[in-house]
N, CA, C and O atoms as a Tinker XYZ file with bonds, in Angstrom:
   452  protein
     1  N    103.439000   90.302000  124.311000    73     2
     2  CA   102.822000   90.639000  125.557000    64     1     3
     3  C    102.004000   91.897000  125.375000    63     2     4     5
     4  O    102.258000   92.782000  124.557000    81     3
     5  N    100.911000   91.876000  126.298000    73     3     6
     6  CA   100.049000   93.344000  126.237000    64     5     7
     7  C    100.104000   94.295000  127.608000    63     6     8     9
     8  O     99.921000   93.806000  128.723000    81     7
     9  N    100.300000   95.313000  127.454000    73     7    10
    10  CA   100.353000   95.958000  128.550000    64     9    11
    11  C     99.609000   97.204000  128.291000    63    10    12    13
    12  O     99.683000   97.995000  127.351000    81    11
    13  N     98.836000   97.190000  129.402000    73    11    14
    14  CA    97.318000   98.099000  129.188000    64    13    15
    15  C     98.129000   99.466000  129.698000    63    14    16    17
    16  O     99.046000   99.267000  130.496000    81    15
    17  N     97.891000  100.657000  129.347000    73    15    18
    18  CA    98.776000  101.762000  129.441000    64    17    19
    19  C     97.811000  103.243000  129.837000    63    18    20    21
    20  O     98.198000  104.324000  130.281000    81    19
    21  N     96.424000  102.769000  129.469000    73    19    22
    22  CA    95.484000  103.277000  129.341000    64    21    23
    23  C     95.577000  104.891000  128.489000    63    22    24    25
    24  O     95.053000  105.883000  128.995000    81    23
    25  N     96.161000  104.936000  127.438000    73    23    26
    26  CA    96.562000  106.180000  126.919000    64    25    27
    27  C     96.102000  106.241000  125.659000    63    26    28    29
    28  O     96.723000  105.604000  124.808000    81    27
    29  N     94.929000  107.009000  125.268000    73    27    30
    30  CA    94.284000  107.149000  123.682000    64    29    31
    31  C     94.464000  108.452000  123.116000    63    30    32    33
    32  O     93.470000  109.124000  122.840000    81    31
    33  N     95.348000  108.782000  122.961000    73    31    34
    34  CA    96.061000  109.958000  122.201000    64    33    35
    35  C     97.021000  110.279000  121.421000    63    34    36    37
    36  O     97.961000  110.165000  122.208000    81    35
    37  N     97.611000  110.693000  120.158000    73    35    38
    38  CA    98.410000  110.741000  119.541000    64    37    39
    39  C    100.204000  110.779000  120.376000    63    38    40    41
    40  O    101.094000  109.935000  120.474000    81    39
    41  N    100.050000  112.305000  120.865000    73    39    42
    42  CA   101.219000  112.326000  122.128000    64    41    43
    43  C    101.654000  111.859000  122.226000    63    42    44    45
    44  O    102.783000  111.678000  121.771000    81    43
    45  N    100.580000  110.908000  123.433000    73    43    46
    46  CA   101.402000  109.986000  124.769000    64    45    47
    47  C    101.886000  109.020000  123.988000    63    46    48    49
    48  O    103.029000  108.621000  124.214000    81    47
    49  N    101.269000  108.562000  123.126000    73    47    50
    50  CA   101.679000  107.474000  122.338000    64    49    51
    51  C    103.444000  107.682000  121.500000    63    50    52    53
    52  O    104.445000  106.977000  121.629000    81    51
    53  N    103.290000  108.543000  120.926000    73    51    54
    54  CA   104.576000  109.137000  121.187000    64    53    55
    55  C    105.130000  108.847000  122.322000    63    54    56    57
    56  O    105.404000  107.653000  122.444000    81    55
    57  N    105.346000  109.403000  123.042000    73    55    58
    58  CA   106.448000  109.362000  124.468000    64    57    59
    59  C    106.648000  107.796000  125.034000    63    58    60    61
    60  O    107.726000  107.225000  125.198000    81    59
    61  N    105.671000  107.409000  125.218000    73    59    62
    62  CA   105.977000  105.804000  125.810000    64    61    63
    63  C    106.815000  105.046000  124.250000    63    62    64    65
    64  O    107.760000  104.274000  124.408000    81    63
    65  N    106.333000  105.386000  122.906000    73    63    66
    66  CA   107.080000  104.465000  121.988000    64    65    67
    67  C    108.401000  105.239000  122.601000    63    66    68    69
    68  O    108.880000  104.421000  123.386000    81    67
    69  N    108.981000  106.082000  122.613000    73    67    70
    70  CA   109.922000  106.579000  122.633000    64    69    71
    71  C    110.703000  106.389000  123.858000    63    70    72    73
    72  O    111.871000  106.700000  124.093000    81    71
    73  N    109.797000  105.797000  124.614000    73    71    74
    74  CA   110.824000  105.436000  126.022000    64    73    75
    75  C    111.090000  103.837000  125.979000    63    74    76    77
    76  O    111.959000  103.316000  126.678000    81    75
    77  N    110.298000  103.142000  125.133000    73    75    78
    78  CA   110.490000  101.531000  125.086000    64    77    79
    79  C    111.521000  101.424000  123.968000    63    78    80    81
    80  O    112.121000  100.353000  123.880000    81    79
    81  N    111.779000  102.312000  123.178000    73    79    82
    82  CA   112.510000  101.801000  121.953000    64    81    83
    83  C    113.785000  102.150000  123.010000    63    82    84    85
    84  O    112.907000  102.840000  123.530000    81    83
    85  N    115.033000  102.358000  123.863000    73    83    86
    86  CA   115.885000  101.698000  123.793000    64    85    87
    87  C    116.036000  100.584000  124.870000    63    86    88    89
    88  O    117.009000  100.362000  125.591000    81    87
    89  N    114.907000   99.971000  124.810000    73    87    90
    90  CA   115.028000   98.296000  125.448000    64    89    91
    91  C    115.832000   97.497000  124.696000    63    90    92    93
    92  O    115.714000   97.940000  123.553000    81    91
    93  N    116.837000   96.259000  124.673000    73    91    94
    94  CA   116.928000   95.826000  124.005000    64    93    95
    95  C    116.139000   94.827000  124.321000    63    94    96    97
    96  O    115.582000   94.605000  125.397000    81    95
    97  N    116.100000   93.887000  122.765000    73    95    98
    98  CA   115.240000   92.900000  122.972000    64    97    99
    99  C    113.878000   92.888000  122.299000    63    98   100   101
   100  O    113.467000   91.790000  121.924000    81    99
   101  N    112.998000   94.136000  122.061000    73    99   102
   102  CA   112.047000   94.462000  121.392000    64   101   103
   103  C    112.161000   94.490000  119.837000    63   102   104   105
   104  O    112.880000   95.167000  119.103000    81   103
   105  N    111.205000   93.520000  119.567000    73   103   106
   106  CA   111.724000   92.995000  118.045000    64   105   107
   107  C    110.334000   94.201000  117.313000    63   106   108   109
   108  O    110.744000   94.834000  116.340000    81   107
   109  N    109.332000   94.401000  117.590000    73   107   110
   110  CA   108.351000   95.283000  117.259000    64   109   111
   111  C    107.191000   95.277000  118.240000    63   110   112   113
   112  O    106.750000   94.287000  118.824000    81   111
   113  N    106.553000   97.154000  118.381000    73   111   114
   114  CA   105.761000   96.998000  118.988000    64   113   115
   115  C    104.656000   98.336000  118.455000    63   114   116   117
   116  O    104.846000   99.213000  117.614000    81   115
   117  N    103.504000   98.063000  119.305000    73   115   118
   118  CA   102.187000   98.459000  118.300000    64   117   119
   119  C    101.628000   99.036000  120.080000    63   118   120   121
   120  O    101.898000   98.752000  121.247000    81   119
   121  N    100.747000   99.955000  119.349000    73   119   122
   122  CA   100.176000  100.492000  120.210000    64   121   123
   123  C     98.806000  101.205000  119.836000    63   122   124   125
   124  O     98.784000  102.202000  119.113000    81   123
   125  N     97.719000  100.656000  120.349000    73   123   126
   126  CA    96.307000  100.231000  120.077000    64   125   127
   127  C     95.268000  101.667000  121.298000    63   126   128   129
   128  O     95.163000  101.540000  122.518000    81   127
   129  N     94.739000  102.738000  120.559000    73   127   130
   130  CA    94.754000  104.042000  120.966000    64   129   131
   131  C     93.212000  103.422000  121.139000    63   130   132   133
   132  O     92.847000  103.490000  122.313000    81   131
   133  N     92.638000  103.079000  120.616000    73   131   134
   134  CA    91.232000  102.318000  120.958000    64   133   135
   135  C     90.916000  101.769000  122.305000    63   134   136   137
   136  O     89.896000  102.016000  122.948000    81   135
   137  N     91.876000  101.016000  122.655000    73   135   138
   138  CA    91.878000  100.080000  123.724000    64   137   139
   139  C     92.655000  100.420000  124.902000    63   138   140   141
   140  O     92.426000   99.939000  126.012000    81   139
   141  N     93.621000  101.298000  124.635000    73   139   142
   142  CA    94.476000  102.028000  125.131000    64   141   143
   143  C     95.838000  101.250000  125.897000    63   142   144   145
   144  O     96.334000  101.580000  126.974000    81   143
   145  N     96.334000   99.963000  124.871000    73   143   146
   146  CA    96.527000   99.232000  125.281000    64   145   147
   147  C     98.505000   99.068000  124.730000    63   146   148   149
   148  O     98.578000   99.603000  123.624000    81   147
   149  N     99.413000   98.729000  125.005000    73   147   150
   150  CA   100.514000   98.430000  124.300000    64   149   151
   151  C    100.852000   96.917000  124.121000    63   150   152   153
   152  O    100.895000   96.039000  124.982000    81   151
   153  N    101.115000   96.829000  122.572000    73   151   154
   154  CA   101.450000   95.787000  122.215000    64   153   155
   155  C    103.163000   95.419000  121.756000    63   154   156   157
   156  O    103.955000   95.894000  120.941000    81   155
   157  N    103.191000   94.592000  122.515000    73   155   158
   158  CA   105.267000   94.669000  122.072000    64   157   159
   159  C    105.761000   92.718000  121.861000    63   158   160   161
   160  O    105.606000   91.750000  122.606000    81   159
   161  N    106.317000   92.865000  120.619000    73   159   162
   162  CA   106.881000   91.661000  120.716000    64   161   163
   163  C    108.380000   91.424000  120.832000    63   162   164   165
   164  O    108.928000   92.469000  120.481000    81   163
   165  N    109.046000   90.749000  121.083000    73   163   166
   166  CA   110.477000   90.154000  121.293000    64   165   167
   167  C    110.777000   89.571000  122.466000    63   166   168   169
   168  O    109.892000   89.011000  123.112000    81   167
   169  N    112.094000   89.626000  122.909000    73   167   170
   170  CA   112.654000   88.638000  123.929000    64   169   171
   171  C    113.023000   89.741000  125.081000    63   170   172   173
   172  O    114.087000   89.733000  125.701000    81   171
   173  N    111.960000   90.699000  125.267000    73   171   174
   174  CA   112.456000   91.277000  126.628000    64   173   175
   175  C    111.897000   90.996000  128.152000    63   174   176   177
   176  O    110.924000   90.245000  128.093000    81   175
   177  N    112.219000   91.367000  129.458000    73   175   178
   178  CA   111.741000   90.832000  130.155000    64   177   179
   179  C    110.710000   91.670000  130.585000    63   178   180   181
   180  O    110.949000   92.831000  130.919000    81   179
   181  N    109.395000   91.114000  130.613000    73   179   182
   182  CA   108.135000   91.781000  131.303000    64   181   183
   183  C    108.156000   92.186000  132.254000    63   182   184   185
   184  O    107.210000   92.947000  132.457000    81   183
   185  N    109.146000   92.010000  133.448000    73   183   186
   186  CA   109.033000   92.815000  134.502000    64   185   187
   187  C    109.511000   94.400000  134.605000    63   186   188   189
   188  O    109.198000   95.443000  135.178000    81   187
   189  N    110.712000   93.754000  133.439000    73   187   190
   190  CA   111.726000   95.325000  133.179000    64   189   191
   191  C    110.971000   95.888000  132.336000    63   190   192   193
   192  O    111.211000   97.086000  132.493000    81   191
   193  N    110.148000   95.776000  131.477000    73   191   194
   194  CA   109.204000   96.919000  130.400000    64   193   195
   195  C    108.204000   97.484000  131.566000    63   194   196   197
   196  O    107.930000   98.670000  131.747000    81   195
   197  N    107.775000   96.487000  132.233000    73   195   198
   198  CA   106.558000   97.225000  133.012000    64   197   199
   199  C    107.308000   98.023000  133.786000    63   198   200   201
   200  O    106.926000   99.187000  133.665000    81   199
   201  N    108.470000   97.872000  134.744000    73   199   202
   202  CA   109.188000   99.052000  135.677000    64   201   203
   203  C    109.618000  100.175000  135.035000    63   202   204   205
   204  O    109.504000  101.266000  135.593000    81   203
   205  N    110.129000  100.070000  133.867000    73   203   206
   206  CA   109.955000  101.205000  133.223000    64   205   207
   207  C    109.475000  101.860000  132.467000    63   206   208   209
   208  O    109.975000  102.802000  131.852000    81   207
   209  N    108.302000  101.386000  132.410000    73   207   210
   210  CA   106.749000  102.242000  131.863000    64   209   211
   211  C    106.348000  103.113000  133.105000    63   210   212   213
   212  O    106.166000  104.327000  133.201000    81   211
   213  N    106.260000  101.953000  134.158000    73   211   214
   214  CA   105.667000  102.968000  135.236000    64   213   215
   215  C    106.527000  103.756000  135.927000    63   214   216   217
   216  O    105.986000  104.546000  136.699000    81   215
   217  N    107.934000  103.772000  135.862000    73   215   218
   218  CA   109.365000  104.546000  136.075000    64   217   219
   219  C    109.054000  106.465000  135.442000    63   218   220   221
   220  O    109.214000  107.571000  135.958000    81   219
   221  N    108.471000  105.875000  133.876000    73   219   222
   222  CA   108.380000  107.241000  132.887000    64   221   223
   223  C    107.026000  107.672000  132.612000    63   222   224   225
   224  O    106.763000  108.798000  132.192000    81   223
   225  N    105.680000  106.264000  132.985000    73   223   226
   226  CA   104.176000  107.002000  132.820000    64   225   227
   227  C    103.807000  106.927000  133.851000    63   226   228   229
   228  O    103.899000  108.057000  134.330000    81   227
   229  N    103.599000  106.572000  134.228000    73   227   230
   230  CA   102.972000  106.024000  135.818000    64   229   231
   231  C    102.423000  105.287000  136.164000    63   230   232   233
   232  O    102.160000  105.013000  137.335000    81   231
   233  N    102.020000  104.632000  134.943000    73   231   234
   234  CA   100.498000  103.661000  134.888000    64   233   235
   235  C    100.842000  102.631000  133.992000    63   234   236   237
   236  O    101.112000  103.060000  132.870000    81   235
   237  N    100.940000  101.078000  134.161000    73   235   238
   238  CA   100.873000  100.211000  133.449000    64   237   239
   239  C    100.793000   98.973000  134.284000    63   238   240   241
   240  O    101.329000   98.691000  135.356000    81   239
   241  N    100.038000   98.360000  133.563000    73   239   242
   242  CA    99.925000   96.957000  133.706000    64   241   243
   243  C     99.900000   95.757000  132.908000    63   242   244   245
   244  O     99.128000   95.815000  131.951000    81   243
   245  N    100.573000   94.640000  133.060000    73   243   246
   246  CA   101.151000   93.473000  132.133000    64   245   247
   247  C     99.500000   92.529000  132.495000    63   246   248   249
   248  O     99.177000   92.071000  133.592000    81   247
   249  N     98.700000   92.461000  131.212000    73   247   250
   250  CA    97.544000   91.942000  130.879000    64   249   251
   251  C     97.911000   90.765000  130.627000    63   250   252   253
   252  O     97.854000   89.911000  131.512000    81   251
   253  N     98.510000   90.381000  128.967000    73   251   254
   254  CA    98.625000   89.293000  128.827000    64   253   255
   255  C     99.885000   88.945000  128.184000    63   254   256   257
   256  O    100.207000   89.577000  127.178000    81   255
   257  N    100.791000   87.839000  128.722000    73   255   258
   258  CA   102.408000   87.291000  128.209000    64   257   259
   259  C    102.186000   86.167000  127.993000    63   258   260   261
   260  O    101.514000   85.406000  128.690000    81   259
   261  N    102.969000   85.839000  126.561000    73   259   262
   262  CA   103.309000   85.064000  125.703000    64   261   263
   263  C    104.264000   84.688000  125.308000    63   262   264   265
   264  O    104.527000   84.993000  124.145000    81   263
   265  N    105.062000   84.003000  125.934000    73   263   266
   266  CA   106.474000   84.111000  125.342000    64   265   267
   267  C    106.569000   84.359000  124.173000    63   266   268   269
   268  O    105.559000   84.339000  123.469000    81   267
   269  N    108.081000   84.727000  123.538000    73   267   270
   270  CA   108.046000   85.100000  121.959000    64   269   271
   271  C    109.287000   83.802000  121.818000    63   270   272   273
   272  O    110.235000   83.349000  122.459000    81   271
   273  N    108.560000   83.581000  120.538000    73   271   274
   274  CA   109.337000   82.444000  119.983000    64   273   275
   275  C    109.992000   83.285000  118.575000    63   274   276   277
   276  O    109.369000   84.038000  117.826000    81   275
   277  N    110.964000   83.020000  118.521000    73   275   278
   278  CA   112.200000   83.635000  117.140000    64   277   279
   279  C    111.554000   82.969000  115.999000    63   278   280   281
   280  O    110.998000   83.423000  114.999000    81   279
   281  N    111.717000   82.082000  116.305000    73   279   282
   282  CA   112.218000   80.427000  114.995000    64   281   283
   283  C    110.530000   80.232000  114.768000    63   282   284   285
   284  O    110.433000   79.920000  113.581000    81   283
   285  N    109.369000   80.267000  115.272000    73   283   286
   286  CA   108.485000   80.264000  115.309000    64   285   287
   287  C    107.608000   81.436000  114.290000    63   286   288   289
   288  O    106.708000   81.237000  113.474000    81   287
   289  N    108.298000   82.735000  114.728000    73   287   290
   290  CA   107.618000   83.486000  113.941000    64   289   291
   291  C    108.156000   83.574000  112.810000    63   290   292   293
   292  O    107.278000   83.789000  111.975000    81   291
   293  N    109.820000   83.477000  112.064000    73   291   294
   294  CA   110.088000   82.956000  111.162000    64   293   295
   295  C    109.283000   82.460000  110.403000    63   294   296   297
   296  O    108.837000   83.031000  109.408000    81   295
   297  N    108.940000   81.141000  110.835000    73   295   298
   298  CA   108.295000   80.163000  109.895000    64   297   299
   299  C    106.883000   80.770000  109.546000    63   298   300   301
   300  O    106.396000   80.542000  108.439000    81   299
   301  N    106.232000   81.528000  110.460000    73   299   302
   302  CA   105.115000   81.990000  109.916000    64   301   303
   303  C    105.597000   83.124000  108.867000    63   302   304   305
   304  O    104.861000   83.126000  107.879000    81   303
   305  N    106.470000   83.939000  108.816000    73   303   306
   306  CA   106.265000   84.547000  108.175000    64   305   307
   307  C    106.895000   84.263000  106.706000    63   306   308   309
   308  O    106.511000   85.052000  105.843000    81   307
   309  N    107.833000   83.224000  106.278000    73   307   310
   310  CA   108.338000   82.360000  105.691000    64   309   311
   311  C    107.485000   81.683000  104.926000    63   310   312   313
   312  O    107.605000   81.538000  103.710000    81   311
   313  N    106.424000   81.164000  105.747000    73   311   314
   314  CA   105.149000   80.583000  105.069000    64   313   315
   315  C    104.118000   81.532000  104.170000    63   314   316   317
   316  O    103.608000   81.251000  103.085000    81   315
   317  N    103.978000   82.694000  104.930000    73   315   318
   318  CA   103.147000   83.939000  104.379000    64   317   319
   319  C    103.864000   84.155000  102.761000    63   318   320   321
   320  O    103.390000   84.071000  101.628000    81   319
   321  N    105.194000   84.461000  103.276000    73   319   322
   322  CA   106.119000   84.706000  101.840000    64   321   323
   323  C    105.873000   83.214000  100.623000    63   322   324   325
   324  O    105.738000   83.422000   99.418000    81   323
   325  N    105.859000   82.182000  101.057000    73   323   326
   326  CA   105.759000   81.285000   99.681000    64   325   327
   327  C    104.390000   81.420000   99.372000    63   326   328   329
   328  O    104.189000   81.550000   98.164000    81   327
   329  N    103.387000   81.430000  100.084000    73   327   330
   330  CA   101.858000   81.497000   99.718000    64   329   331
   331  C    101.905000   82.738000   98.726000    63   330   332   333
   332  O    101.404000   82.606000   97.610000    81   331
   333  N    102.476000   83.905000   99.091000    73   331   334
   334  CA   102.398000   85.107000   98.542000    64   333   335
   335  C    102.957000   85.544000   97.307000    63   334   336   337
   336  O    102.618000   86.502000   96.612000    81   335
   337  N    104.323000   84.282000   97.046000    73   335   338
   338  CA   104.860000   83.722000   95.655000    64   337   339
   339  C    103.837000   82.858000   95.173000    63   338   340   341
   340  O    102.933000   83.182000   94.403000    81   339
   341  N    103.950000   82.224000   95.458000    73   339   342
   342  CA   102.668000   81.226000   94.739000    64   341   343
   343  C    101.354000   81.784000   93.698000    63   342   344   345
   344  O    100.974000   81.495000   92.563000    81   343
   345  N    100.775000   83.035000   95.101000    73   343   346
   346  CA    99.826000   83.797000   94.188000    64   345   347
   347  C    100.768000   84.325000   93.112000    63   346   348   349
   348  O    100.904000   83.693000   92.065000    81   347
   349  N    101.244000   85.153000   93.274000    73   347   350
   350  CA   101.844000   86.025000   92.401000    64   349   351
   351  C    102.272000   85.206000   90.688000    63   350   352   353
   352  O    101.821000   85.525000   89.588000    81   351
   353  N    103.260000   84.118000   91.017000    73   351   354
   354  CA   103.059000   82.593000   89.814000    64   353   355
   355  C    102.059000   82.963000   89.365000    63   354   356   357
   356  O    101.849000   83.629000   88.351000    81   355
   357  N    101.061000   82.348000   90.455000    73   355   358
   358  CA    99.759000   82.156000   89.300000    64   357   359
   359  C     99.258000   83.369000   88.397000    63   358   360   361
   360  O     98.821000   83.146000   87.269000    81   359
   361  N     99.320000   84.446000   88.833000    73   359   362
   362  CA    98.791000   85.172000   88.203000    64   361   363
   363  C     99.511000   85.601000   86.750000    63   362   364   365
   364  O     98.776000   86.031000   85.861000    81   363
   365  N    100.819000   85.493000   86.534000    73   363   366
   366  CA   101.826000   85.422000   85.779000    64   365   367
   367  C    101.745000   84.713000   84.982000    63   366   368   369
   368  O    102.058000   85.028000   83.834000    81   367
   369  N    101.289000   83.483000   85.302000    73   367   370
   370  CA   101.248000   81.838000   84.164000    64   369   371
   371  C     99.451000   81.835000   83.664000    63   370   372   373
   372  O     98.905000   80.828000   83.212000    81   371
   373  N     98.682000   83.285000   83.885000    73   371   374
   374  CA    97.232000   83.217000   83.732000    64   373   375
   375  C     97.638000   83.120000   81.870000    63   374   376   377
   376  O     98.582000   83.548000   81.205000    81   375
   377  N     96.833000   82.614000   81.652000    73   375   378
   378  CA    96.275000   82.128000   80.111000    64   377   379
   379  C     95.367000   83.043000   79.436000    63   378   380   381
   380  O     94.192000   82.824000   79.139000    81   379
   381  N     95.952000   83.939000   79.259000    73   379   382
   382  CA    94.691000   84.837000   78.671000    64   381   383
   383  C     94.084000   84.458000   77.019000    63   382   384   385
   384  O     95.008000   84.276000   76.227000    81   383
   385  N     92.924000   84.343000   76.524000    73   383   386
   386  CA    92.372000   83.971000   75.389000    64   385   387
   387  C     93.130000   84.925000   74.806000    63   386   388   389
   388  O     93.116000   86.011000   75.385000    81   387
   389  N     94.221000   84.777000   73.184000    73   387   390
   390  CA    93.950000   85.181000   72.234000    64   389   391
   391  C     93.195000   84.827000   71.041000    63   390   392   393
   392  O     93.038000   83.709000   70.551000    81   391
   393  N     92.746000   85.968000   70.644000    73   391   394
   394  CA    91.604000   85.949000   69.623000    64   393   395
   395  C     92.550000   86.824000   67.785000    63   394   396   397
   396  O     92.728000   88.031000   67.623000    81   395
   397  N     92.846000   85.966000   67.008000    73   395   398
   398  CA    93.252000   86.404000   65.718000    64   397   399
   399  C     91.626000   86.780000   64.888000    63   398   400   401
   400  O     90.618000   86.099000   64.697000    81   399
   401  N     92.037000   88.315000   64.520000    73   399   402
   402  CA    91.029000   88.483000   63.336000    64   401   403
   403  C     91.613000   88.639000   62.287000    63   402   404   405
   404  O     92.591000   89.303000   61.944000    81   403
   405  N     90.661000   87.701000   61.600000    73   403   406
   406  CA    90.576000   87.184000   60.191000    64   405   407
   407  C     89.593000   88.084000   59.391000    63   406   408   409
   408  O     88.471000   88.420000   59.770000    81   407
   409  N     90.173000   88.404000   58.273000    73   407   410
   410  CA    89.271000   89.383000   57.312000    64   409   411
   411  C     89.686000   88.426000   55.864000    63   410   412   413
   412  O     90.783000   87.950000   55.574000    81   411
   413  N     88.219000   88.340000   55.010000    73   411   414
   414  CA    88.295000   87.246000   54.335000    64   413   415
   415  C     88.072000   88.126000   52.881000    63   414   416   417
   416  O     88.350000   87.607000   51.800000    81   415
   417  N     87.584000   89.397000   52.978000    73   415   418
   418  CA    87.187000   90.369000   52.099000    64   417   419
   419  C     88.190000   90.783000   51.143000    63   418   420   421
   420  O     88.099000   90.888000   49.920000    81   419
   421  N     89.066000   90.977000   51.845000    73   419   422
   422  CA    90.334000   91.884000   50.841000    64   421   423
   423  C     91.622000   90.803000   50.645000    63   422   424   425
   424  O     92.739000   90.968000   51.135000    81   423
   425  N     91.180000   89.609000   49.776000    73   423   426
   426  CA    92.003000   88.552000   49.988000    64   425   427
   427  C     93.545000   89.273000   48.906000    63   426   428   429
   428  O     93.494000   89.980000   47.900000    81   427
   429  N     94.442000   88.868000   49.452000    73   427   430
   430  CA    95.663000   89.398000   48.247000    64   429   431
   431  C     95.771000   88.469000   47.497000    63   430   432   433
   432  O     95.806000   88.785000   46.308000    81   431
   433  N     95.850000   87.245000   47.767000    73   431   434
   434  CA    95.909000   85.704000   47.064000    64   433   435
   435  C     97.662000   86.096000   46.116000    63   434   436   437
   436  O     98.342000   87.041000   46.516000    81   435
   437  N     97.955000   85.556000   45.373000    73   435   438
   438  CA    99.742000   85.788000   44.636000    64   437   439
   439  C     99.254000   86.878000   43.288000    63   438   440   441
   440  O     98.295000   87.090000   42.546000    81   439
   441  N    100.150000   87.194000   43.473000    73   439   442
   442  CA   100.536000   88.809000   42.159000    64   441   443
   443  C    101.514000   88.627000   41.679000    63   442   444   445
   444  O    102.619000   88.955000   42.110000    81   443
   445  N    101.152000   87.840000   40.295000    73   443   446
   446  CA   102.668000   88.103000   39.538000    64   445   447
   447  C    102.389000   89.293000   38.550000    63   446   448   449
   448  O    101.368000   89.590000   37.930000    81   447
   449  N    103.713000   89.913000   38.612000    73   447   450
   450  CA   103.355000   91.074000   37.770000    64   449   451
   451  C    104.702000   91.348000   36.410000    63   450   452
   452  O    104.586000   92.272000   35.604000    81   451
């Protein structure tokens, strides 16, 4: 979910992470100083993040909700991880040309002595 917070400053950004982290339920959240916007994912309820944003900032509003799916983002990130093995294989099993030099000049050929 996004919740516009309107806050582009190091600080504040501070203080609101610091008032959402003991929600439970918040699996990770991001906060976008550009846009001035908060980004939070997990299984909490949007009404209770927004009451207590505006409880401790004064100002927020719920833009856009998405439910969060568990098992969903799993798999994406599950998927990221084998693609990311995969590269890694390949680069491991790369074939690099060896090249033997041969010097034909200083032959030893057998020495009986």
């Amino acid at each position: 979910m996004i919740v516009w917070m309107g806050v582009y400053d190091q600080r504040s950004k501070g203080k609101i992470t610091k008032s959402i982290s003991d929600l439970p339920g918040i699996h990770s959240s991001y906060m976008d100083l550009k846009e001035g916007t908060l980004v939070v994912m997990g299984d909490v309820d949007p009404v209770e993040l927004v009451r207590n944003l505006r409880k401790k900032w004064g100002k927020a509003k719920l833009t856009l909700y998405v439910p969060y799916d568990a098992l969903k983002e799993a798999k994406i990130a599950e998927a990221k991880q084998k693609r990311e093995e995969i590269e890694r294989e390949a680069l491991y099993r790369y074939n690099r040309e060896i090249r033997d030099i041969f010097n034909d000049k200083e032959e030893q050929g057998c020495v009986i002595c």
